[in-house]
Structure formats: C-alpha cells, structure tokens
KOLNURO-893155 format. One record per residue: x, y, z of N, C-alpha, C, CB in turn. Coordinates in pm, whole numbers, padded with zeros to 5 digits, always signed. Glycine has a CB too. Example, Ala and Ser with C-alpha at 12.3 -4.5 7.8 and 13.67 -1.06 7.14 Angstrom:
2
+01319-00569+00780+01230-00450+00780+01320-00330+00780+01131-00447+00905+01285-00225+00708+01367-00106+00714+01290+00003+00787+01408-00060+00572
//
This chain:
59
+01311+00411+00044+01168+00396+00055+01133+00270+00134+01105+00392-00084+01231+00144+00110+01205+00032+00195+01163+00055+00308+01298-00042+00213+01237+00131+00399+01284+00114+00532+01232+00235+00573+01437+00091+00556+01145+00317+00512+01080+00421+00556+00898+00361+00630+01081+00530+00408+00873+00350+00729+00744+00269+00772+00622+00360+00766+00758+00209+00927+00578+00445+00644+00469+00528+00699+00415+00533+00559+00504+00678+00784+00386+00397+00511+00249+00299+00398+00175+00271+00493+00284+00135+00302+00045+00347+00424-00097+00245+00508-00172+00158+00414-00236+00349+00580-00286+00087+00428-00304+00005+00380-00477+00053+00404-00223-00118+00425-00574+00077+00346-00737+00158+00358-00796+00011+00261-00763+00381+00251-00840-00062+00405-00878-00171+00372-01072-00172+00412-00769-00278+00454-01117-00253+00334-01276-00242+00394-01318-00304+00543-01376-00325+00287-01223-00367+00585-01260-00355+00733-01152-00315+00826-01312-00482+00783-01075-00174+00763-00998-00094+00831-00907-00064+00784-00970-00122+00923-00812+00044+00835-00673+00095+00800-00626+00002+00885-00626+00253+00823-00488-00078+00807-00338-00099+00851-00247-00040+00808-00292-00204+00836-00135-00042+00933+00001+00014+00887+00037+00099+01039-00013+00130+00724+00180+00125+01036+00216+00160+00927+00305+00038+00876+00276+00293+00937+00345+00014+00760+00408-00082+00655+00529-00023+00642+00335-00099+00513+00646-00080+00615+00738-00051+00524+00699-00065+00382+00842-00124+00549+00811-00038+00273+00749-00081+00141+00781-00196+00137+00785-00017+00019+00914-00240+00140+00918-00384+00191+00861-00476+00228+00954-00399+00250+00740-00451+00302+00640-00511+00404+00528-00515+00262+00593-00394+00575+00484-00391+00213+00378-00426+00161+00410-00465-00027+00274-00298+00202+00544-00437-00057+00577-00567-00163+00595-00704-00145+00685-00553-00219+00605-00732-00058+00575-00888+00031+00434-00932+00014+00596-00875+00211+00374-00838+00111+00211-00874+00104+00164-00882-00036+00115-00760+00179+00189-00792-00109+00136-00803-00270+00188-00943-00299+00206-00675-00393+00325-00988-00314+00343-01090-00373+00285-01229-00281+00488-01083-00406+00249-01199-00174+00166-01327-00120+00015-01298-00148+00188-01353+00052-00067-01214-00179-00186-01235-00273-00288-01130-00170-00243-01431-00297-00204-01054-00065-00252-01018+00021-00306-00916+00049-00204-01033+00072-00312-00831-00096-00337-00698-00088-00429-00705-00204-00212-00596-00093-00526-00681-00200-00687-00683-00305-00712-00540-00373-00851-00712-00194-00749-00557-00527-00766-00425-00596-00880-00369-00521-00796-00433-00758-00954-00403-00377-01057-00279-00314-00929-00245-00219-01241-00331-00215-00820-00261-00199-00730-00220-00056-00657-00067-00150-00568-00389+00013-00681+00038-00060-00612+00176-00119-00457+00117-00072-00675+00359-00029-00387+00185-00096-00227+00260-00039-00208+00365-00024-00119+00255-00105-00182+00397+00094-00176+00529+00157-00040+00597+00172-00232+00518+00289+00028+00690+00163+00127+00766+00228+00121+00890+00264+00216+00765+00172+00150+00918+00361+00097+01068+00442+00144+01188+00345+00182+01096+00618+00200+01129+00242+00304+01253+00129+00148+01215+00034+00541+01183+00027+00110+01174+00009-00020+01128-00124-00111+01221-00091-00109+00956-00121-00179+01260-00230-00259+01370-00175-00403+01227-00139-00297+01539-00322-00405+01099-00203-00514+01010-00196-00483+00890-00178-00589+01011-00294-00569+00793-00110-00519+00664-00128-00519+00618-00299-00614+00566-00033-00429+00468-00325-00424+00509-00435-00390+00353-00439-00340+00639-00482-00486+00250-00614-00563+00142-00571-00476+00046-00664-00737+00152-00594-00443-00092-00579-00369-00153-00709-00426-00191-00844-00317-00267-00673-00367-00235-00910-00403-00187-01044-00416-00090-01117-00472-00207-01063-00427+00043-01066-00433+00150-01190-00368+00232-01225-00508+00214-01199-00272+00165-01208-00138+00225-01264-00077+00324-01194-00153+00280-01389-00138+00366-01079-00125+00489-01026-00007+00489-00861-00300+00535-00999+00039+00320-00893+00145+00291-00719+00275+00301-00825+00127+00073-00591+00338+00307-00755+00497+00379-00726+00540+00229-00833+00582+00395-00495+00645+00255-00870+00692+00187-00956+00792+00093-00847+00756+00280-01077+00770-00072-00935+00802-00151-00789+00707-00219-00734+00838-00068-00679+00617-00195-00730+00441-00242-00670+00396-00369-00719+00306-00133-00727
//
C-alpha cells in the first residue's frame, strides 16, 4: 500500500495527490492533514475524513 501512489487528498482549496501512503502518513504526523481534508482512493466508493474511524488502519 506504501508504494502504491493513487491517495488523494479533497482539500477545501483543492484536490492533491496523487500520494503514496507513505507520503500521506508523514503528512498526518507533521499536522498536515486537517479533520475538513477527505482521503481519497480511486478503489473508495467516498472520500473518507480523518477522525472517523473510517481510514485504513495505520492512519
């Protein structure tokens, strides 16, 4: 999943990505990813928001 690059990031002033997971367990642990930022993966049926329990285990 690391090294797979196709995490987006559905931010309020835009989509980034694509991310590795790598990339965006980084960003989380530098403070960089905000409970309004979705997480995206083209396999998800939705973006999907930190905090609610609902990201991949690891997050």
């Amino acid at each position: 999943m690391a090294n797979d690059p196709s995490w987006y990031l559905n931010r309020p002033q835009g989509k980034s990505g694509p991310h590795t997971w790598a990339e965006l367990q980084s960003l989380a642990a530098q403070g960089q990813i905000s409970p309004q930022d979705g997480v995206w993966n083209p396999a998800a049926a939705r973006p999907r928001k930190p905090g609610t329990g609902a990201l991949p285990r690891g997050f």
